[in-house]
C-alpha positions in Angstrom: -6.1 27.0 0.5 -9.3 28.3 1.5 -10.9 25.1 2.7 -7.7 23.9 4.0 -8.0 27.3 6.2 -12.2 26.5 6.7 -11.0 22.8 8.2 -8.6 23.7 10.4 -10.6 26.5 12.0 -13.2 24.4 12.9 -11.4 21.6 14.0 -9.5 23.5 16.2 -13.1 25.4 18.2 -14.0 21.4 18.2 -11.2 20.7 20.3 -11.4 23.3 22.9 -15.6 22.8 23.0 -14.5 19.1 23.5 -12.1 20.3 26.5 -14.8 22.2 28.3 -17.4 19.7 27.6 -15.6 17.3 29.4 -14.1 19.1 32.4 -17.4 20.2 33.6 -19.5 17.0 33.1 -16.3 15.5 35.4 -16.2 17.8 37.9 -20.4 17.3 38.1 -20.3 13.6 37.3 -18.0 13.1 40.7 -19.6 15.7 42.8 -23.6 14.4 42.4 -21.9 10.1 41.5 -24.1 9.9 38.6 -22.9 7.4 36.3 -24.7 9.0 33.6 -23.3 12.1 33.7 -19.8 10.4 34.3 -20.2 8.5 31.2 -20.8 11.6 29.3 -17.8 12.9 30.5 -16.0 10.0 29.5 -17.6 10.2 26.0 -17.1 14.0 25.7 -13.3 13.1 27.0 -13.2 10.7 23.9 -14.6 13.3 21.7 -11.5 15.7 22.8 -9.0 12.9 21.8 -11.1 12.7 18.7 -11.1 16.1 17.6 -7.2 16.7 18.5 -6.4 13.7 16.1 -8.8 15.5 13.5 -7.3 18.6 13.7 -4.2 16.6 12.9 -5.3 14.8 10.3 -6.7 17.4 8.3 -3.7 19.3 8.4 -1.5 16.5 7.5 -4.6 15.6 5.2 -3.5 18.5 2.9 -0.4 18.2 2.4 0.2 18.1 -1.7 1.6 14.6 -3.1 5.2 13.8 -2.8 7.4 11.4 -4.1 6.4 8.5 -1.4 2.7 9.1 -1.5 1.2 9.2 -5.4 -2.0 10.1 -4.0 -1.5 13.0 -1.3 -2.3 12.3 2.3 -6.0 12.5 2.2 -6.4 9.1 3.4 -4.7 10.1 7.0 -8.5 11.5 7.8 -10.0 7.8 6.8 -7.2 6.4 9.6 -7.7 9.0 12.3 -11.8 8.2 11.9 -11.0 4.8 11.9 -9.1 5.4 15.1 -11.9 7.2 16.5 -13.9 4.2 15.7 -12.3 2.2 18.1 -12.6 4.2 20.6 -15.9 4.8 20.5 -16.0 1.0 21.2 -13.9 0.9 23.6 -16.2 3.6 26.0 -19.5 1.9 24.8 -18.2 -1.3 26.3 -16.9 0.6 30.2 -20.3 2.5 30.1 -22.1 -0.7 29.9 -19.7 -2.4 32.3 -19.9 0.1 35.0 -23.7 0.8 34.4 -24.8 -3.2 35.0 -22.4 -3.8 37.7 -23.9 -0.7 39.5 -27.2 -2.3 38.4 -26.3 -5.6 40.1 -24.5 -4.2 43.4 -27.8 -1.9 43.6 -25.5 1.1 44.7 -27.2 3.4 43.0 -26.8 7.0 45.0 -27.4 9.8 42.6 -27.6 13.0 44.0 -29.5 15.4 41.8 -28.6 18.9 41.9 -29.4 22.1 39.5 -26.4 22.3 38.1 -26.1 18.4 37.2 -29.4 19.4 34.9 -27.8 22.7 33.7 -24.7 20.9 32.8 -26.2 18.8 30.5 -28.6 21.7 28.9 -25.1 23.4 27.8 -23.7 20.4 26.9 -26.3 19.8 24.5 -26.5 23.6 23.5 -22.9 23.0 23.0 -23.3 20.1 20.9 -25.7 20.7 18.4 -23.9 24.3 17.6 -20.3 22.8 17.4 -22.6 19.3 15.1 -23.8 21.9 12.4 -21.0 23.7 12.1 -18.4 20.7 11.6 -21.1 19.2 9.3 -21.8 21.9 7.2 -17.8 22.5 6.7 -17.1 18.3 6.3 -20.0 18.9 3.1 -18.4 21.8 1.7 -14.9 20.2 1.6 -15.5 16.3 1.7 -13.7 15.8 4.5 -14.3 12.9 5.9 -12.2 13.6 9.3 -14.8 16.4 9.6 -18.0 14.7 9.4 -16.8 11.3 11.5 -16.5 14.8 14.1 -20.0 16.1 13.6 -20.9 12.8 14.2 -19.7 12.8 17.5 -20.8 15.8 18.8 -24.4 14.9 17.1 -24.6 11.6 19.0 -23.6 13.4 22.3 -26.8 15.9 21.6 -28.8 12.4 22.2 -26.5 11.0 24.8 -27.0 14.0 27.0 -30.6 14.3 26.4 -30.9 10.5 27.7 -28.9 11.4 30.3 -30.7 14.3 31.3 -34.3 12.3 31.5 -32.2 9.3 33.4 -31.6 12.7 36.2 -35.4 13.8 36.0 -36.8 9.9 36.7 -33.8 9.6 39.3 -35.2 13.1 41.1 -38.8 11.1 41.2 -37.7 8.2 43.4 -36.5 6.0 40.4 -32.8 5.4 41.2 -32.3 2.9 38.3 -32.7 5.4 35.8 -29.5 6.6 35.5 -27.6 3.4 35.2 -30.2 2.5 32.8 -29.5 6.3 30.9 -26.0 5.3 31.2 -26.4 2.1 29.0 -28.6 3.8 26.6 -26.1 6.7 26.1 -23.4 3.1 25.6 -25.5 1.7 22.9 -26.1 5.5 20.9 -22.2 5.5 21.0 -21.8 2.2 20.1 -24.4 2.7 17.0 -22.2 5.7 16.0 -19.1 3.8 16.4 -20.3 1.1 13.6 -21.8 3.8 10.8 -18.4 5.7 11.0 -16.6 2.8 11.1 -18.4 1.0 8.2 -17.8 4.1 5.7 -14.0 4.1 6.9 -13.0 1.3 6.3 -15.1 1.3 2.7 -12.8 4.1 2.4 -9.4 2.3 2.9 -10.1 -0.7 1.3 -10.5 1.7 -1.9 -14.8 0.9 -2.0 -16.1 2.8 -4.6 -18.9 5.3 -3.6 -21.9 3.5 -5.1 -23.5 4.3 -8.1 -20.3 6.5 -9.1 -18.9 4.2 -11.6 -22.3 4.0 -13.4 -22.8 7.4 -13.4 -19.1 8.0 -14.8 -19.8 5.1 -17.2 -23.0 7.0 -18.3 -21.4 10.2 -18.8 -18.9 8.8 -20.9 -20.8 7.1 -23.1 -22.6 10.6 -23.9 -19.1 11.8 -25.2 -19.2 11.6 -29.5 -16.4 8.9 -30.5 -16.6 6.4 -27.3 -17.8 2.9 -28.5 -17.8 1.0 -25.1 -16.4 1.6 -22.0 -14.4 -1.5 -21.5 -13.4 -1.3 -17.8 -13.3 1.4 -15.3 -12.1 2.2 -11.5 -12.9 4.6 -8.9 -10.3 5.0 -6.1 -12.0 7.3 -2.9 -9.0 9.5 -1.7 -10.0 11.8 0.8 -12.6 14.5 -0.7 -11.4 13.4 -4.3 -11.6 10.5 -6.5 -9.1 8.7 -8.6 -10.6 6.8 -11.9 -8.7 4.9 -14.3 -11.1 3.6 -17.4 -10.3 2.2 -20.6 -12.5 3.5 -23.7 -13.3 2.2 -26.9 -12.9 4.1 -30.0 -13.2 3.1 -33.6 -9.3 2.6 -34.9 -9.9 4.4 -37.7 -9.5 7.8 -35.7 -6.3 9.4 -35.7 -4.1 9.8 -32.7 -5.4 13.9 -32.2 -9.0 12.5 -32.6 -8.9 10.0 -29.9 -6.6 12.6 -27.5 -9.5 15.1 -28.2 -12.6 12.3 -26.8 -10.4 11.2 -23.8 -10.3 15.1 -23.0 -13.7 15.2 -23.6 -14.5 12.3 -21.2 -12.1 14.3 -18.7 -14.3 17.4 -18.8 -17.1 16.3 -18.7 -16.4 13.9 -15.2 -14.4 16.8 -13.6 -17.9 19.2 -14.3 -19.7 16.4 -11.8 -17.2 14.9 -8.9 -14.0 16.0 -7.5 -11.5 14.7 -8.9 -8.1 14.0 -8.0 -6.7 12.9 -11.3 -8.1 10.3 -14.2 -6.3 8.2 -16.8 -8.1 7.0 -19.8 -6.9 4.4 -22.0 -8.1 4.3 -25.7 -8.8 0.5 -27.3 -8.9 0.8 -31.3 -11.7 -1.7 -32.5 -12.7 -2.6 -36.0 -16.4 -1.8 -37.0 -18.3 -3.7 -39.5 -19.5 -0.9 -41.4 -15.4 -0.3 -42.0 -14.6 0.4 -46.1 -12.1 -1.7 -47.4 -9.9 1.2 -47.6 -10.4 2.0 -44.5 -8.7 -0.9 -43.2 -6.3 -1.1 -46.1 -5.3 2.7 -44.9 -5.3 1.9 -40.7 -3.2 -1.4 -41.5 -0.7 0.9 -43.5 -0.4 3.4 -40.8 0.0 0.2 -38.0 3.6 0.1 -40.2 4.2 3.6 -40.4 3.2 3.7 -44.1 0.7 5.9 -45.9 -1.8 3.8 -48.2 -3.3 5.9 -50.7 -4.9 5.5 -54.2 -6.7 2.5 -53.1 -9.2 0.6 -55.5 -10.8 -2.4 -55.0 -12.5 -4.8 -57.3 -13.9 -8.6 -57.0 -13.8 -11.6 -59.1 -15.9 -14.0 -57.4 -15.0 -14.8 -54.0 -11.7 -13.0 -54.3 -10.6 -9.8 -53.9 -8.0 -7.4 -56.0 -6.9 -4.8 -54.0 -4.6 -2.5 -55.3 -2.7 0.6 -53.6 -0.1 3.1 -53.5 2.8 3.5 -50.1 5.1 6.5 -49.6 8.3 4.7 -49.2 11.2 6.0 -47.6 14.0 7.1 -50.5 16.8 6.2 -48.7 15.7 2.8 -48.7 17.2 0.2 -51.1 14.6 -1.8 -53.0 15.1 -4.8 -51.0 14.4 -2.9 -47.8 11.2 -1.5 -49.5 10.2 -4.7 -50.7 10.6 -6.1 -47.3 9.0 -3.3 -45.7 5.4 -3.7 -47.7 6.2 -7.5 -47.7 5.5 -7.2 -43.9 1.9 -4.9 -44.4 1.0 -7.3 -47.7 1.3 -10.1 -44.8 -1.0 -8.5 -42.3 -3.7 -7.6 -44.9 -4.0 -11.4 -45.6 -4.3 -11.7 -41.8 -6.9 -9.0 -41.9 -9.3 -9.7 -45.2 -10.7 -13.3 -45.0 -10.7 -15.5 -48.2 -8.8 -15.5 -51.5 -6.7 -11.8 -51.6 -4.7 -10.5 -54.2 -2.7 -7.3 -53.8 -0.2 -5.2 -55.9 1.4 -2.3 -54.4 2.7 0.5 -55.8 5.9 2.0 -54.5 6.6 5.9 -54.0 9.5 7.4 -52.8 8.7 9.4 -49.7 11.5 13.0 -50.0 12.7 14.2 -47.0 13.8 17.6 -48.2 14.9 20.4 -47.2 16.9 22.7 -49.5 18.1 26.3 -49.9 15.9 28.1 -52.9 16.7 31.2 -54.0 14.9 33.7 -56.8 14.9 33.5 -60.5 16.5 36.9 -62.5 13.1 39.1 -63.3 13.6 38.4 -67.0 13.9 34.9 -66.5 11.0 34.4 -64.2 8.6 36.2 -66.7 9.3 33.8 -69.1 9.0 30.6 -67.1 5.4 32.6 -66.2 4.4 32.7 -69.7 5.2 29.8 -70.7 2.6 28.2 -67.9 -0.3 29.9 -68.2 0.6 29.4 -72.2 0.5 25.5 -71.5 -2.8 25.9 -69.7 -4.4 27.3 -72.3 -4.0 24.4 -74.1 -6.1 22.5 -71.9 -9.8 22.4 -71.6 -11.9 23.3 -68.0 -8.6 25.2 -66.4 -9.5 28.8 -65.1 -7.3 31.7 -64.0 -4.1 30.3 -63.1 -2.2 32.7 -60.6 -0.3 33.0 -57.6 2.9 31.3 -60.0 6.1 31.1 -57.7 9.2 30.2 -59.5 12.3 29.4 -57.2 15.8 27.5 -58.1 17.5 25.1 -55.8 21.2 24.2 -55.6 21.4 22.1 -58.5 19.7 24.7 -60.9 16.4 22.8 -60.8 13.6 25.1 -61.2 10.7 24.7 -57.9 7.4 25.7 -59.4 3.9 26.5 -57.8 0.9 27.9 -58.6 -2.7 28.0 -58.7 -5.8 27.2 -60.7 -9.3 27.3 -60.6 -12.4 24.8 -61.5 -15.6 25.1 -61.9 -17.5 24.7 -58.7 -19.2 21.4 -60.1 -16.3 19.8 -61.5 -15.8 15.9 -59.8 -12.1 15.8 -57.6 -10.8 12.6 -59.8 -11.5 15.0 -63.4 -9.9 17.7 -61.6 -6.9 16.0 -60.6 -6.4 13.9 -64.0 -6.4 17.5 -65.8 -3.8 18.9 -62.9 -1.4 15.9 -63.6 -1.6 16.7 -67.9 -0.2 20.3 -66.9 2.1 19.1 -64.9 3.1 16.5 -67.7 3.0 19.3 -70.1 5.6 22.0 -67.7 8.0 19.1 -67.4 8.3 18.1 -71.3 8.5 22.1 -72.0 11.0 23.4 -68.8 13.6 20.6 -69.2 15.1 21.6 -65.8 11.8 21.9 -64.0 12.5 20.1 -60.5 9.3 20.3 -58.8 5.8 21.1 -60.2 3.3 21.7 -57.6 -0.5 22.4 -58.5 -3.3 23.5 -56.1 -6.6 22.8 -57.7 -9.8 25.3 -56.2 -13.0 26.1 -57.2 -13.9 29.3 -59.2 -15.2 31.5 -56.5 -12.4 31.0 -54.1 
């Protein structure tokens, strides 16, 4: 809101400096018939127009995105400097036109007064106060309506100073001068006129600013997780940019993973450049340092399915790859079957070579049930008769935290606890977890659900 507030202020002083500008180098241009000075009044008249459409556009310019125009309305300020563009042309080619046919008819009365030459010093006091204050305002806020304005009023700083020299060789005898002023000041404009219209029409053709793409490129591939970038765009829109780039990340990462680089890549591009708003696309790729079961388990979760307990062993030039899937209980065997018929097809797809493959199926629960607590009496001895079992087996420590619970069909919930030396290998620890749980369900005959949590000692 602020440099909406900044744009529009300073737009508007350019108009009414235009409006002066112009009606006295008129009213001076008529009175002495120099065609310099008339020409300047012409181009400061064109400046007016100029910075009435800028004020404008850079109100319309700020208008937030609607329904009808996905990107706002910045580009309006591209069309009004495009506008401006043409007529800066358009005067270029009458100043040159009436300058070479006074040239040629050799009427070439001048009259050269104090206040011609005083016209022109305010004009070009004028100018260069209303240049630096449009240009410093156009850098602060991007604005391209802005600085195609500063760009006016700069090249009318050099306009009127040719001018103003064309008067001084005029007052010496030389009565060409002026016409000759009056086609310099022509070709300034018409030099202006192609710069701005050269960036403007970069601008609506959608040119990227150069070396912005590379520079986005570079800052993405310093983001931890991007591969490649594969393709990216940058879409100029007013003082902001649009980008749209697709990034490659190793398909191994999970969904969060990936969401957590891409706003990574976002931050760090917003931290450089204005922008508007940027969509990254993520392309999994296979690496070839990927495991085995590393593209057993990204397969498995390509079909919803979670692969686990995979081992892998080779007889010559083939491969034995076992696993366990989490299947869906409601299923009936046939629509398991065909379900990890489907992922043991796309493995054979994946590995090349001879592959043989045995899965293992487990139903996956999906419940939710209503527990509720054991009598006191009771729970003590289902306690006991725990930590009694895991007495009986070797390199368990401490069991505690033991939660007993019973579900609607009497079945008893169990978790608890136990600890392991700090040292003690995950696959020891978990074959001596499943012999207690082995043990609880051949002593509690209506045990439901026994859950262990294995941690070290110290914890």
């Amino acid at each position: 809101m602020e440099h909406s507030q900044q744009k529009q202020n300073v737009a508007f002083s350019s108009v009414i400096a235009s409006l002066f500008l112009t009606a006295m180098k008129l009213v001076v241009g008529i009175m002495t018939g120099s065609i310099g000075i008339i020409s300047e009044a012409a181009h400061s008249a064109l400046d007016f127009g100029a910075a009435a459409l800028t004020l404008f556009a850079v109100r319309m310019s700020d208008k937030p995105a609607d329904s009808k125009h996905h990107y706002g309305h910045a580009k309006v300020e591209s069309v009004s400097a495009l506008i401006e563009t043409g007529l800066l042309v358009i005067t270029s080619l009458w100043i040159i036109y009436a300058a070479a046919e006074r040239l040629i008819a050799g009427t070439t009365k001048v009259e050269v007064t104090w206040y011609a030459i005083a016209i022109m010093v305010i004009s070009i006091v004028v100018d260069f106060s209303r240049s630096r204050a449009l240009m410093k305002v156009a850098k602060k806020t991007n604005s391209q309506a802005l600085e195609a304005d500063a760009l006016h009023f700069s090249s009318d700083i050099l306009s009127s100073a040719v001018v103003l020299v064309g008067l001084l060789f005029v007052s010496t005898g030389i009565a060409w001068a002026d016409a000759v002023a009056g086609i310099a000041v022509a070709l300034l404009v018409g030099k202006a006129a192609f710069s701005l219209g050269k960036k403007t029409i970069d601008v609506l053709i959608d040119a990227a600013p150069e070396g912005i793409a590379e520079r986005i490129e570079e800052i993405t591939m310093m983001v931890g997780g991007v591969i490649s970038v594969d393709k990216i765009r940058v879409k100029p829109t007013g003082p902001q940019v649009f980008i749209e780039m697709a990034v490659c990340v190793n398909r191994t990462l999970s969904v969060e993973k990936v969401q957590a680089i891409c706003s990574r890549i976002e931050q760090k591009v917003r931290e450089e450049y204005p922008v508007g708003d940027i969509t990254i696309n993520s392309r999994p790729i296979a690496l070839n340092s990927e495991t085995i079961a590393e593209r057993v388990h990204v397969i498995g979760l390509n079909h919803n399915l979670h692969a686990h307990n995979i081992s892998t062993s080779l007889s010559g030039e083939k491969k034995h790859i076992t696993f366990d899937v989490e299947i869906d209980q409601r299923l009936t065997i046939k629509q398991a079957h065909d379900t990890v018929t489907a992922l043991e097809n796309e493995l054979h797809r994946e590995f090349d070579g001879s592959l043989d493959i045995c899965i293992h199926l487990d139903p996956l629960r999906y419940e939710e049930r209503t527990t509720t607590a054991l009598l006191a009496e009771e729970e003590d001895q289902v306690c006991a008769l725990i930590i009694s079992a895991s007495k009986k087996i070797e390199k368990i420590d401490n069991v505690h935290d033991i939660q007993v619970r019973k579900n609607e069909q009497q079945k008893l919930i169990i978790t608890l606890h136990c600890s392991f030396n700090d040292d003690a290998l995950l696959e020891e620890v978990h074959s001596i977890t499943s012999k207690l749980e082995g043990a609880l369900y051949n002593s509690l005959t209506n045990a439901g659900r026994v859950i262990i949590h294995a941690e070290p000692l110290l914890a």
